[in-house]
Biopython code that builds the backbone (N, CA, C, O; Angstrom):
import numpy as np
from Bio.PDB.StructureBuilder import StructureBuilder

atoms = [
    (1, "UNK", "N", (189.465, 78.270, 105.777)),
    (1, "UNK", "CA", (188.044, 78.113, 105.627)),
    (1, "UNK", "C", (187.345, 78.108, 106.978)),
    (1, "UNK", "O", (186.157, 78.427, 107.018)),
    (2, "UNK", "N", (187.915, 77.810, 107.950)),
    (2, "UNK", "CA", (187.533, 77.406, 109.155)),
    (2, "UNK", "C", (187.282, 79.237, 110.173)),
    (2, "UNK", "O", (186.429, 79.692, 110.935)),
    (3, "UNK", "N", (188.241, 79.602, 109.726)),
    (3, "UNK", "CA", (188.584, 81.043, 110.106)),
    (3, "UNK", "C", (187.423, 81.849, 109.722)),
    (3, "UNK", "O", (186.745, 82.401, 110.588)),
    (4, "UNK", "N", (187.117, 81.963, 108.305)),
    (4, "UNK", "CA", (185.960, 82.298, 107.439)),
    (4, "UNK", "C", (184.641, 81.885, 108.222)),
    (4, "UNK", "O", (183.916, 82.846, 108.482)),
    (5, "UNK", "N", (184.191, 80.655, 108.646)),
    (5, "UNK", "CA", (182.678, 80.322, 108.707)),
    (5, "UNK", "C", (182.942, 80.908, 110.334)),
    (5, "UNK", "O", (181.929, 81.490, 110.721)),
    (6, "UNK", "N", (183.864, 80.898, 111.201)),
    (6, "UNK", "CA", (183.576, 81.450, 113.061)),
    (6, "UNK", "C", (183.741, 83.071, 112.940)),
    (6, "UNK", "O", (183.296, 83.687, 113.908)),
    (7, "UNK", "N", (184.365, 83.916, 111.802)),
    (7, "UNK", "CA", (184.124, 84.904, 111.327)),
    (7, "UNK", "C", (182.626, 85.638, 111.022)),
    (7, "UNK", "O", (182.115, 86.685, 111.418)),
    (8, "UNK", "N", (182.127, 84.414, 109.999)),
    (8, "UNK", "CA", (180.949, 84.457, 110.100)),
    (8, "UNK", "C", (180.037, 84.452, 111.162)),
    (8, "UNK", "O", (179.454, 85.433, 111.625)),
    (9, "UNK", "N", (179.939, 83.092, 111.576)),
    (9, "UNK", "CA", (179.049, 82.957, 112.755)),
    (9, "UNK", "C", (179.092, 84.118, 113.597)),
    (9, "UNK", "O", (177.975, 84.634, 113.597)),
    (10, "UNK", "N", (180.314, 85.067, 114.678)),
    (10, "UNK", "CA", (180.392, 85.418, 115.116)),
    (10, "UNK", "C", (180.168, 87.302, 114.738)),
    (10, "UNK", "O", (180.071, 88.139, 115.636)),
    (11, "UNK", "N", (180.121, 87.668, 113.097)),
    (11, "UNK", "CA", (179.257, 88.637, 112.848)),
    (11, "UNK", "C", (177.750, 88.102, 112.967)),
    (11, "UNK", "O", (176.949, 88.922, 113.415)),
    (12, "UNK", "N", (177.469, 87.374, 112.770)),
    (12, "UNK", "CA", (175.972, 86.829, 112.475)),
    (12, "UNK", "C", (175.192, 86.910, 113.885)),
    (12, "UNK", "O", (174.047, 87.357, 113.967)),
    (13, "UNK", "N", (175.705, 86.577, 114.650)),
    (13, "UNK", "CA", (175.815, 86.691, 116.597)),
    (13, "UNK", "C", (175.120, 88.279, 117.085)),
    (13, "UNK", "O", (174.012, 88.553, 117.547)),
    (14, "UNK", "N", (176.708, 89.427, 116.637)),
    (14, "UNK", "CA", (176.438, 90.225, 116.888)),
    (14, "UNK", "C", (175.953, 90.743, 116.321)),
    (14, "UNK", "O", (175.538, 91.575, 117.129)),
    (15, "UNK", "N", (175.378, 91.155, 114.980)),
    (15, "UNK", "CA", (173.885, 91.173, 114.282)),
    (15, "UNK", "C", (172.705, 91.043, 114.549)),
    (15, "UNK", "O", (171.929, 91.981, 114.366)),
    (16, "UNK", "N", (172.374, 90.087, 114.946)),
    (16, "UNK", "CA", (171.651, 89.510, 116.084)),
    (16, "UNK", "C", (171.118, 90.191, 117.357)),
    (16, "UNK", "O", (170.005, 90.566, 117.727)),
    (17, "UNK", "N", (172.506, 90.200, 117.943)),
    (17, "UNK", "CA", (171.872, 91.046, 119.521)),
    (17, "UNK", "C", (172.112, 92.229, 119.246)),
    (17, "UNK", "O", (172.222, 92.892, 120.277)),
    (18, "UNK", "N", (172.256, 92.857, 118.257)),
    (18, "UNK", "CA", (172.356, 94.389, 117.869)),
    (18, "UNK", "C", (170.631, 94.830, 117.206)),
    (18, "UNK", "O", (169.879, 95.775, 117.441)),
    (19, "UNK", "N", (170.542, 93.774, 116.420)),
    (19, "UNK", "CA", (168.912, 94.045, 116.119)),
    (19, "UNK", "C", (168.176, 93.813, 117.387)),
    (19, "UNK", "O", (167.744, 94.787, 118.003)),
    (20, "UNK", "N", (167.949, 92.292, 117.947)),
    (20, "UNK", "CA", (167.170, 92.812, 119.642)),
    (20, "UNK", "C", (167.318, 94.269, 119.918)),
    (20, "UNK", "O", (166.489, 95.168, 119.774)),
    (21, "UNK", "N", (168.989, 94.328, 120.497)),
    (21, "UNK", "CA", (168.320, 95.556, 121.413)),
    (21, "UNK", "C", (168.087, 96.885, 120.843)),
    (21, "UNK", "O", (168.183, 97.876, 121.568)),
    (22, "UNK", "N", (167.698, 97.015, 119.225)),
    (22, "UNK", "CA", (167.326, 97.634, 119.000)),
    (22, "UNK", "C", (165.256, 97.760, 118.981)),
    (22, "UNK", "O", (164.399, 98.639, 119.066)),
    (23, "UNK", "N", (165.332, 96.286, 118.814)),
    (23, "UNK", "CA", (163.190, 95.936, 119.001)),
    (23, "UNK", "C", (163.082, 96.390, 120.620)),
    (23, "UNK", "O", (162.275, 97.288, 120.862)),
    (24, "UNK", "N", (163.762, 95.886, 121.616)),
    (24, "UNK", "CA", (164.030, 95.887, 122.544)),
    (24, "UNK", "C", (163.686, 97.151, 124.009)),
    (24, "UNK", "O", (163.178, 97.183, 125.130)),
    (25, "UNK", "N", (164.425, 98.095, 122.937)),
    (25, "UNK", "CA", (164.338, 99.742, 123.277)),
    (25, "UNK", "C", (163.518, 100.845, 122.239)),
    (25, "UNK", "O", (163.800, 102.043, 122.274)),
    (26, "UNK", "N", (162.937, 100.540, 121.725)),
    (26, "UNK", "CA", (161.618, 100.925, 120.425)),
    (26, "UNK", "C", (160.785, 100.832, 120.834)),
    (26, "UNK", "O", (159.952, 101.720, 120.657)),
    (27, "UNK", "N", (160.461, 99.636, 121.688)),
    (27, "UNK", "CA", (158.975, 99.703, 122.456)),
    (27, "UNK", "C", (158.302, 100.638, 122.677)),
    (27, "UNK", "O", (158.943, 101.676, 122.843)),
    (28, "UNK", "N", (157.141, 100.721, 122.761)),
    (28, "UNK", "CA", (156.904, 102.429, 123.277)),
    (28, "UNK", "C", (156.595, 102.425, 124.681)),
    (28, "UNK", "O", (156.643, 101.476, 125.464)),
    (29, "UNK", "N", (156.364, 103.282, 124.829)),
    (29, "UNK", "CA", (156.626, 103.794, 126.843)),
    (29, "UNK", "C", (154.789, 102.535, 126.835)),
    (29, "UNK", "O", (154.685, 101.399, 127.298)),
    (30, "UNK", "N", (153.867, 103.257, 126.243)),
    (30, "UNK", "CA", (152.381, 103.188, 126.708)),
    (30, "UNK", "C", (152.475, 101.553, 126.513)),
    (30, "UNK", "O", (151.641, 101.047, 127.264)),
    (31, "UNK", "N", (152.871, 100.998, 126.104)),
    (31, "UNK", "CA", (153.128, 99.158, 126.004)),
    (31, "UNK", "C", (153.625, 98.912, 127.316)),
    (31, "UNK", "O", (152.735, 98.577, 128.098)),
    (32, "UNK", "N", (154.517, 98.961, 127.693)),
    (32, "UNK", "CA", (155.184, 98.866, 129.137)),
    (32, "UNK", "C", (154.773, 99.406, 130.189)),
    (32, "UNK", "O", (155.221, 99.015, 131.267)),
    (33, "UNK", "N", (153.798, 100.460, 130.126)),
    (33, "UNK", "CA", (152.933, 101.071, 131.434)),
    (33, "UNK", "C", (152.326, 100.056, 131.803)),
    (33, "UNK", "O", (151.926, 99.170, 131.048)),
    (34, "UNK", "N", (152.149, 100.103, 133.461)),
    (34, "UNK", "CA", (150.558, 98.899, 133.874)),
    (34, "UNK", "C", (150.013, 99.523, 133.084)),
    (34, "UNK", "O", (150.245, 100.659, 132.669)),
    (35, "UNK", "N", (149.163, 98.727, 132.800)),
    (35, "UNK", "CA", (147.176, 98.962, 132.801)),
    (35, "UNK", "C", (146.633, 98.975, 133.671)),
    (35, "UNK", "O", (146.919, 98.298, 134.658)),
    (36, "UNK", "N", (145.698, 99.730, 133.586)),
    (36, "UNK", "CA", (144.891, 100.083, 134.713)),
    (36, "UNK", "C", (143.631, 99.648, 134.604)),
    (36, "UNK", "O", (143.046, 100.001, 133.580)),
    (37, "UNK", "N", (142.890, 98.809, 135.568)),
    (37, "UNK", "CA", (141.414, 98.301, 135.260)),
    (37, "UNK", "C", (140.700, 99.445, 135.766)),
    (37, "UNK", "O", (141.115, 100.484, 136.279)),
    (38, "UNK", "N", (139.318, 98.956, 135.465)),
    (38, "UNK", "CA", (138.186, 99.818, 136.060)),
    (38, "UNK", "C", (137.086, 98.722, 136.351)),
    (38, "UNK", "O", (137.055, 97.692, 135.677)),
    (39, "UNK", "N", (136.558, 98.863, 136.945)),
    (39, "UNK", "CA", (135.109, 97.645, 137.631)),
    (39, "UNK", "C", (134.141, 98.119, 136.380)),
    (39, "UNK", "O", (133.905, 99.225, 135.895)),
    (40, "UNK", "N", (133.752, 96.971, 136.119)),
    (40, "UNK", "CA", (132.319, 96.474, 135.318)),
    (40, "UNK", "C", (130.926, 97.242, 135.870)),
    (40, "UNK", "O", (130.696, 96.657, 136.928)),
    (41, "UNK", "N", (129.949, 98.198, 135.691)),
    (41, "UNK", "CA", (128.997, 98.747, 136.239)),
    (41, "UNK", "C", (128.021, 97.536, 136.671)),
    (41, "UNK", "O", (127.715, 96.747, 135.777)),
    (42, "UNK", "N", (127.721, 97.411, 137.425)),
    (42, "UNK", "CA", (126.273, 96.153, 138.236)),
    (42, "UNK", "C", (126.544, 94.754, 138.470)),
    (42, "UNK", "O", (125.749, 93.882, 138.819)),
    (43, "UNK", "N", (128.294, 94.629, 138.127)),
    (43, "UNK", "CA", (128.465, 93.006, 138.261)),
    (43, "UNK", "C", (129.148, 93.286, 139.543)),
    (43, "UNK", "O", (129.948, 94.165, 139.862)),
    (44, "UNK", "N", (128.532, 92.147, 140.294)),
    (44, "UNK", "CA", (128.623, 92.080, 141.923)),
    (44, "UNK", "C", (128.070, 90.751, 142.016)),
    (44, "UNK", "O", (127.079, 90.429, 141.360)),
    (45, "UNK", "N", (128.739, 89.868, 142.899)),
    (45, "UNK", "CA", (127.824, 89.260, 144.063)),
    (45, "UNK", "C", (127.310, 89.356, 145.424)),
    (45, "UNK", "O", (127.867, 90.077, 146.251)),
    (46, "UNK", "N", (126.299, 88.683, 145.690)),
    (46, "UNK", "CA", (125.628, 88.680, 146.444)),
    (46, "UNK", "C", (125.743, 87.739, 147.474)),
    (46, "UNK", "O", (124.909, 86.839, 147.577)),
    (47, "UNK", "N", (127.021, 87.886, 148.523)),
    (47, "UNK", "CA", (127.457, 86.190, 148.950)),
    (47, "UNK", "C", (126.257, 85.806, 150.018)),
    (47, "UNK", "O", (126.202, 84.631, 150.382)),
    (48, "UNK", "N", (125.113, 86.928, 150.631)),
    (48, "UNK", "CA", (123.962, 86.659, 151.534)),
    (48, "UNK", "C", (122.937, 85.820, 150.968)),
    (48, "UNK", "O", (122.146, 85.128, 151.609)),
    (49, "UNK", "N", (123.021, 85.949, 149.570)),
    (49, "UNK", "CA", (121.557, 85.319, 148.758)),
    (49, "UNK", "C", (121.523, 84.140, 148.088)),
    (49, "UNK", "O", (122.639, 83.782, 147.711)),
    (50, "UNK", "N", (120.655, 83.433, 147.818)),
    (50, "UNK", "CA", (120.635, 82.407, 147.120)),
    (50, "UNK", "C", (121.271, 82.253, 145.746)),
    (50, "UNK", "O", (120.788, 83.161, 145.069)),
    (51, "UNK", "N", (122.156, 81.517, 144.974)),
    (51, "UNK", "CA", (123.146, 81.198, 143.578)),
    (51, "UNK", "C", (121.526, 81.661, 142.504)),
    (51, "UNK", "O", (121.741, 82.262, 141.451)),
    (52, "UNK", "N", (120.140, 81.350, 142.858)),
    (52, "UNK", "CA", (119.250, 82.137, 141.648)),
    (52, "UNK", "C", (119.141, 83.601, 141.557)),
    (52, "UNK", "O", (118.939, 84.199, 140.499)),
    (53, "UNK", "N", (119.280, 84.144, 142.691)),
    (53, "UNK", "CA", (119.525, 85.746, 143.408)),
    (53, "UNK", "C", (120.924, 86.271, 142.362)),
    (53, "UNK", "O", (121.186, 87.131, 141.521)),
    (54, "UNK", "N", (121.305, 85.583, 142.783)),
    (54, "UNK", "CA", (122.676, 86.032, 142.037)),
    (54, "UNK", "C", (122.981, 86.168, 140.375)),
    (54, "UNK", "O", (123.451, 86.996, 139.595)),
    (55, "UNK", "N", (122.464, 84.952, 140.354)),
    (55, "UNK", "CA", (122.436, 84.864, 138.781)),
    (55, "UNK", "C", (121.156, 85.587, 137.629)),
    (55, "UNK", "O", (121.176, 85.768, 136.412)),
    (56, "UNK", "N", (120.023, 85.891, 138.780)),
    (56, "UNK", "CA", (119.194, 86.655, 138.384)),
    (56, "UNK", "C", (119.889, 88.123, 137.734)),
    (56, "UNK", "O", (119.513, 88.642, 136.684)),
    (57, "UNK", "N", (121.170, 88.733, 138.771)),
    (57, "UNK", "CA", (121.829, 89.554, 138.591)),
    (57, "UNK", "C", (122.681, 89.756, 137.186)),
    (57, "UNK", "O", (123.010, 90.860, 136.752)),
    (58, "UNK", "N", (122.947, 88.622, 136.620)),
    (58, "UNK", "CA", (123.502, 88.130, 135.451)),
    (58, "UNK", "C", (122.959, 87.948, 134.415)),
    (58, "UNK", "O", (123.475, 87.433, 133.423)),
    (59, "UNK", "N", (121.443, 88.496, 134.559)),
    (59, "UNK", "CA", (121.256, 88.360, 133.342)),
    (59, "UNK", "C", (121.827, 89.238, 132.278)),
    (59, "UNK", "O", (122.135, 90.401, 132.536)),
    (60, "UNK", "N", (122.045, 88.494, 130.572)),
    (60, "UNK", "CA", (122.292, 89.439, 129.627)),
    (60, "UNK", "C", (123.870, 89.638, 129.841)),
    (60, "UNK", "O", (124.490, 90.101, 128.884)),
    (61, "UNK", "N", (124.617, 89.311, 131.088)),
    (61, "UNK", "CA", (125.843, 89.014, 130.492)),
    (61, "UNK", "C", (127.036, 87.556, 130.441)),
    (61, "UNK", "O", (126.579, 86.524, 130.933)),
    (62, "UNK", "N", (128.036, 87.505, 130.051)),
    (62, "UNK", "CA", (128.546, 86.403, 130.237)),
    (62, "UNK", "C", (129.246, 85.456, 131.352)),
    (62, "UNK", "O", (130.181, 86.046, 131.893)),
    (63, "UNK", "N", (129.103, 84.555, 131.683)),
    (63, "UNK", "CA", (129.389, 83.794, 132.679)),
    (63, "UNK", "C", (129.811, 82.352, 132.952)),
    (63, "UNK", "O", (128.773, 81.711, 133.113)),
    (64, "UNK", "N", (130.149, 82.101, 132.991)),
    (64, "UNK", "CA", (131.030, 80.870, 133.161)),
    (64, "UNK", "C", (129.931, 79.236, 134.479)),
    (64, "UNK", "O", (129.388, 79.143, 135.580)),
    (65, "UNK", "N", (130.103, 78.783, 133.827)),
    (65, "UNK", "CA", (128.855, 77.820, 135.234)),
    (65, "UNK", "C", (129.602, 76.609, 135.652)),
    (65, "UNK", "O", (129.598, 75.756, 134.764)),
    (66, "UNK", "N", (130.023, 76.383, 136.360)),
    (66, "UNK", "CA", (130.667, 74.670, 136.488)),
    (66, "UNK", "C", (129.992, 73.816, 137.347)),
    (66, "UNK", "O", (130.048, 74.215, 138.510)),
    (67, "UNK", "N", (129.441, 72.895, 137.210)),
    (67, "UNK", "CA", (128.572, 72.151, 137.190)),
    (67, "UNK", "C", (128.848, 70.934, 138.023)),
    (67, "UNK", "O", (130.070, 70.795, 138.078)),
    (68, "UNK", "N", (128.206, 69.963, 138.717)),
    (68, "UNK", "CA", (128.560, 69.222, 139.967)),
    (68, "UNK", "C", (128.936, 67.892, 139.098)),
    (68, "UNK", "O", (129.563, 67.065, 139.761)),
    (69, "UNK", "N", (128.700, 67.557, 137.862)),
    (69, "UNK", "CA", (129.681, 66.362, 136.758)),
    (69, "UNK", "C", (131.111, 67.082, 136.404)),
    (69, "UNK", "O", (131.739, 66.366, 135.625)),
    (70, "UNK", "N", (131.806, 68.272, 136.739)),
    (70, "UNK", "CA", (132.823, 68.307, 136.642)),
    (70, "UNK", "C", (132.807, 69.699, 135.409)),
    (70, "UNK", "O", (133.729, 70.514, 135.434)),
    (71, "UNK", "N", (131.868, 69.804, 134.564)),
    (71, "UNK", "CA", (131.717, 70.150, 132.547)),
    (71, "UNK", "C", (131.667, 71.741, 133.517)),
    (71, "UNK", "O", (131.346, 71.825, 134.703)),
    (72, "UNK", "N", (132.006, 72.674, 132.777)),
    (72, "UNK", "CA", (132.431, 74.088, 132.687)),
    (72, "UNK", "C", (131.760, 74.537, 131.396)),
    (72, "UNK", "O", (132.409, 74.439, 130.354)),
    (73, "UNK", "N", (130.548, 75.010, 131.369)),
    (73, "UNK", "CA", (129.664, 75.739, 130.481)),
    (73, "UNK", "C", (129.953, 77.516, 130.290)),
    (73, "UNK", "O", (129.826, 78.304, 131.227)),
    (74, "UNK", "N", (130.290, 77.848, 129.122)),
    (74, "UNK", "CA", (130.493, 79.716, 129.326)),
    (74, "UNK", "C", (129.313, 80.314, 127.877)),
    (74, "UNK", "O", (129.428, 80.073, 126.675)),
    (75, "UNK", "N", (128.771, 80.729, 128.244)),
    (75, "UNK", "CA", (127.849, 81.517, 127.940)),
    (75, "UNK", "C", (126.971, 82.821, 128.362)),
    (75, "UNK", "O", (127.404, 83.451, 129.327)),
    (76, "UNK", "N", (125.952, 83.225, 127.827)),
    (76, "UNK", "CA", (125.435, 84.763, 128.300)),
    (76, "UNK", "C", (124.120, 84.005, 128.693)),
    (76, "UNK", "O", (123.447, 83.136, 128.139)),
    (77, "UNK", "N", (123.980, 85.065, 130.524)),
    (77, "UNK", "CA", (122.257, 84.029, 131.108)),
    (77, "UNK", "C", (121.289, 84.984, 130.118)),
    (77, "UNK", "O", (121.455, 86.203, 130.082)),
    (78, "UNK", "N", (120.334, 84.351, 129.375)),
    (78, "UNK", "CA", (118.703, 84.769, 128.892)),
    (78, "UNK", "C", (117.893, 84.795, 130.188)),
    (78, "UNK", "O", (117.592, 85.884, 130.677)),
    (79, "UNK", "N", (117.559, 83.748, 130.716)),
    (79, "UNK", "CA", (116.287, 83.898, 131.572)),
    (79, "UNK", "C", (117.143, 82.999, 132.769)),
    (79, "UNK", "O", (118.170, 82.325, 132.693)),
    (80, "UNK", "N", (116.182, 83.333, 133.954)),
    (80, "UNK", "CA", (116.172, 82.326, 134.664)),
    (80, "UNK", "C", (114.986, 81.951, 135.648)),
    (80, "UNK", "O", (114.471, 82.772, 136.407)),
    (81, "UNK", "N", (114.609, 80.615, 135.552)),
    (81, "UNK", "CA", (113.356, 80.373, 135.922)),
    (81, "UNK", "C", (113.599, 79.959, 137.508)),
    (81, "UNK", "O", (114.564, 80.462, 138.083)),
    (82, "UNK", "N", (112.684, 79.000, 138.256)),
    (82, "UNK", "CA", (112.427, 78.753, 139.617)),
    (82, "UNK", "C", (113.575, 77.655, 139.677)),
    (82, "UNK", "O", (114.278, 77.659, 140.688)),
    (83, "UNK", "N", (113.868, 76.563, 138.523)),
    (83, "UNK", "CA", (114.415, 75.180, 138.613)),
    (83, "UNK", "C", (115.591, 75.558, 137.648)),
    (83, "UNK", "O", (116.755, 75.497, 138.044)),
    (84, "UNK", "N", (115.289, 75.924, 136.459)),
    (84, "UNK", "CA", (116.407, 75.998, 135.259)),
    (84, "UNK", "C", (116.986, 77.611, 134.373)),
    (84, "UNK", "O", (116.317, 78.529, 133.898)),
    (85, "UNK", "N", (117.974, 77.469, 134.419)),
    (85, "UNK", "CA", (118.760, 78.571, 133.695)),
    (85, "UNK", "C", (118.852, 78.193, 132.338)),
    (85, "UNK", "O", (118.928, 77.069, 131.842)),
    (86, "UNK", "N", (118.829, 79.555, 131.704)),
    (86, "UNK", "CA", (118.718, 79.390, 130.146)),
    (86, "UNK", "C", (120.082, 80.086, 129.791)),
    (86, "UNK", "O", (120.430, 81.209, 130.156)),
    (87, "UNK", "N", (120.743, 79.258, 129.058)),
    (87, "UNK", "CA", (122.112, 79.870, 128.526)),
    (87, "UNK", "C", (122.161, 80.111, 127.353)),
    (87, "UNK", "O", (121.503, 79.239, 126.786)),
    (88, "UNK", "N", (122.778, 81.159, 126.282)),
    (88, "UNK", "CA", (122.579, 81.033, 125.097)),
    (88, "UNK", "C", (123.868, 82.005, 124.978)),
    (88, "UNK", "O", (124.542, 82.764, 125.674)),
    (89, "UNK", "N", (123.761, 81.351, 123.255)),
    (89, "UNK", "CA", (125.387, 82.182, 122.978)),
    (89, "UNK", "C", (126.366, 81.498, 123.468)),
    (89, "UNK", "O", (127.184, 82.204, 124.058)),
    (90, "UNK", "N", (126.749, 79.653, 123.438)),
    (90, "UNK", "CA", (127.964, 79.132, 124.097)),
    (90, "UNK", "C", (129.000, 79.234, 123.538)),
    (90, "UNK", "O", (128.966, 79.439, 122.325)),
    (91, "UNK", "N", (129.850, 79.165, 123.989)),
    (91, "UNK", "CA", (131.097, 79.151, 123.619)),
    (91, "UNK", "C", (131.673, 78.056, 123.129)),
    (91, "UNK", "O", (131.559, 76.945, 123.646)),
    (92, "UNK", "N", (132.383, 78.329, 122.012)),
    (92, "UNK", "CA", (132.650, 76.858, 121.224)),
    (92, "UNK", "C", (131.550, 76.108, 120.709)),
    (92, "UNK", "O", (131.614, 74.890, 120.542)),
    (93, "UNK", "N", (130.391, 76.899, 120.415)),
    (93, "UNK", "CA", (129.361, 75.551, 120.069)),
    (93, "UNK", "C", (128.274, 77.075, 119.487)),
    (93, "UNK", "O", (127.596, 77.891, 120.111)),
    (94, "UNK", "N", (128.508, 76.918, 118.349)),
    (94, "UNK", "CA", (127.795, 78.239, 117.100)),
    (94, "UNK", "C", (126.353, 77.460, 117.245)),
    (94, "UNK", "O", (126.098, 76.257, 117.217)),
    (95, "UNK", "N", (125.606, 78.481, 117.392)),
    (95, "UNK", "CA", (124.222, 78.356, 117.722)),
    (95, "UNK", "C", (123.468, 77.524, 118.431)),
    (95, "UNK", "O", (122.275, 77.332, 118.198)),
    (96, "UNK", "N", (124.201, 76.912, 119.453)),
    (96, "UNK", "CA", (123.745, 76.443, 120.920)),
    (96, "UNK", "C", (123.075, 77.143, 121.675)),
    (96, "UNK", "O", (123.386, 78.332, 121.604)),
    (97, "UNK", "N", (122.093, 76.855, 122.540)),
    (97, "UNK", "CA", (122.053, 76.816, 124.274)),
    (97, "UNK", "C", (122.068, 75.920, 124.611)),
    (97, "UNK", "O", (122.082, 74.766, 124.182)),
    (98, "UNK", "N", (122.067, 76.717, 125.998)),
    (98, "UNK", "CA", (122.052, 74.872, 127.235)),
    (98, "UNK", "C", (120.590, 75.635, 128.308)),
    (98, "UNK", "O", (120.578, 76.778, 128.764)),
    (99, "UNK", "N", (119.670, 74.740, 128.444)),
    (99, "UNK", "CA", (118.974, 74.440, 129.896)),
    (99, "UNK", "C", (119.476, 73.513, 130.732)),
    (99, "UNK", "O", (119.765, 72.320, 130.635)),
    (100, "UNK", "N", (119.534, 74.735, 131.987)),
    (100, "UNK", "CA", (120.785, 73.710, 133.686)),
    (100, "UNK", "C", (120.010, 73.474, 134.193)),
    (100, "UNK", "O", (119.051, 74.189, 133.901)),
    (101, "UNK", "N", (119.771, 72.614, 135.066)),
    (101, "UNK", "CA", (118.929, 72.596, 136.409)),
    (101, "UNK", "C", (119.893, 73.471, 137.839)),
    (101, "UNK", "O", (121.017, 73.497, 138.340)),
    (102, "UNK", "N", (118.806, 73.961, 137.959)),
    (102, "UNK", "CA", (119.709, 74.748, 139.275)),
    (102, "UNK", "C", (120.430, 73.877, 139.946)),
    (102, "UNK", "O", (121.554, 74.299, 140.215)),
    (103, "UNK", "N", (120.142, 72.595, 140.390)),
    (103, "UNK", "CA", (120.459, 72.233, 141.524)),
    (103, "UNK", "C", (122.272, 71.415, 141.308)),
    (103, "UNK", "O", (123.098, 71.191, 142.193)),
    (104, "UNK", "N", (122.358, 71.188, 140.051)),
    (104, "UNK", "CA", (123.696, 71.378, 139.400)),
    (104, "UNK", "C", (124.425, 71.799, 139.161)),
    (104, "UNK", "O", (125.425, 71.260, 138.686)),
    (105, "UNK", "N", (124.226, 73.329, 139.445)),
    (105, "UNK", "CA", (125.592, 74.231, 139.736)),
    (105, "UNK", "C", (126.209, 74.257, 140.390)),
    (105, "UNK", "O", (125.712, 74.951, 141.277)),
    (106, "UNK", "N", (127.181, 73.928, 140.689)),
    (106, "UNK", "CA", (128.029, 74.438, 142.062)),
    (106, "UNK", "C", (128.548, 75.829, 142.218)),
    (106, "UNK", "O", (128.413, 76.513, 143.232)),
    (107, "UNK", "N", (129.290, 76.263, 140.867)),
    (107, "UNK", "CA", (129.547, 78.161, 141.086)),
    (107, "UNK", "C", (129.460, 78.418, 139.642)),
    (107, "UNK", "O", (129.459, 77.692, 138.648)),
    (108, "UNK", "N", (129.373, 79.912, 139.881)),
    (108, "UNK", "CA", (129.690, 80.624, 138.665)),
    (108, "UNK", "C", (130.937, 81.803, 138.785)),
    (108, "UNK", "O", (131.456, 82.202, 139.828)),
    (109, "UNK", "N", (131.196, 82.161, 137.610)),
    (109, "UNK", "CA", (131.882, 82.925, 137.643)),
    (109, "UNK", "C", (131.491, 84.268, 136.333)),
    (109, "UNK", "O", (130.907, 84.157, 135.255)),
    (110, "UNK", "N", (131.956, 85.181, 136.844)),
    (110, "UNK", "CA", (131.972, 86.721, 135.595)),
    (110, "UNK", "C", (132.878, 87.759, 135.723)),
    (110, "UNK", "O", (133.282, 88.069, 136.843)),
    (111, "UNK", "N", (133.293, 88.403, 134.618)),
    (111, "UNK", "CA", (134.274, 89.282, 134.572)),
    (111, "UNK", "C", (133.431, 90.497, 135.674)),
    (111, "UNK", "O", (132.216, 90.680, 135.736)),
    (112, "UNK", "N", (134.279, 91.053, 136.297)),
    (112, "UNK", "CA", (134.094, 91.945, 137.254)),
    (112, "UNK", "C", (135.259, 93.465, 137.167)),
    (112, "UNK", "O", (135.224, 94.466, 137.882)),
    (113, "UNK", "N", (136.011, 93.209, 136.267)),
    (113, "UNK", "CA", (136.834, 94.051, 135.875)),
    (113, "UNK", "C", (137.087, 94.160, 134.128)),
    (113, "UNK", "O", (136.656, 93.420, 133.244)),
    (114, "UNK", "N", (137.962, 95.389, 134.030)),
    (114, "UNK", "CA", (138.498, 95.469, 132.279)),
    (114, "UNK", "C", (139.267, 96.435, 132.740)),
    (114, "UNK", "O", (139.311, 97.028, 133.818)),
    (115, "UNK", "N", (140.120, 96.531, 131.345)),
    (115, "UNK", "CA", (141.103, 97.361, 131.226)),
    (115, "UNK", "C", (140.673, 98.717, 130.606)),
    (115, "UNK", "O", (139.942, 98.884, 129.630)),
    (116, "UNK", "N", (141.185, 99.505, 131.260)),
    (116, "UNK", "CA", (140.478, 101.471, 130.624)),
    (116, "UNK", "C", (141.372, 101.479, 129.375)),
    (116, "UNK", "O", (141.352, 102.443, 128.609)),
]
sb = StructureBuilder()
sb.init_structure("model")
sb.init_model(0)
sb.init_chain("A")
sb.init_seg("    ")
for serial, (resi, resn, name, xyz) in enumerate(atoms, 1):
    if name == "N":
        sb.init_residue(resn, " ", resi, " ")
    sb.init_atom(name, np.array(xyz, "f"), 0.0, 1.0, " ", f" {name:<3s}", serial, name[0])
structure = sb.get_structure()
């Protein structure tokens, strides 16, 4: 009986790594190629200008804000005024915005690349 179940086990094994390396080598070539990015058209910063300069630049797309309490806000900029940014469309929070005060940002961030 003993003979029987390490019989077993040991077809069951190579079964096993016979199916892997069959998923293994199936892959297709275009899965395993890099990817290749391409730059985002008009997203740039501006490291000479003021963080409203910049974010003026942002409007209409998405961006990430982290804030001088520590909180990490991601949303798309609407407007931005002299004192406060208008965020809308947050993330994790269905039919939110947020109004920031400028002077609470510390950085932002935005995708600047994608994949072709």
């Amino acid at each position: 009986m003993k003979q029987y179940l390490t019989t077993i086990t040991v077809l069951g094994t190579v079964l096993t790594l016979m199916f892997s390396a069959v998923l293994v080598f199936s892959i297709p070539k275009k899965v395993s190629a890099a990817a290749q990015l391409e730059a985002i058209q008009g997203a740039g910063y501006a490291v000479n200008s003021a963080m409203i300069d910049n974010l003026k630049s942002l409007i209409g797309k998405k961006v990430y804000i982290h804030l001088s309490s520590g909180t990490t806000l991601a949303g798309v900029v609407k407007e931005i005024g002299q004192h406060f940014i208008h965020l809308e469309k947050l993330d994790k929070k269905d039919f939110f915005d947020a109004l920031i005060r400028m002077e609470n940002i510390i950085a932002i961030d935005t995708q600047f690349r994608k994949y072709k």
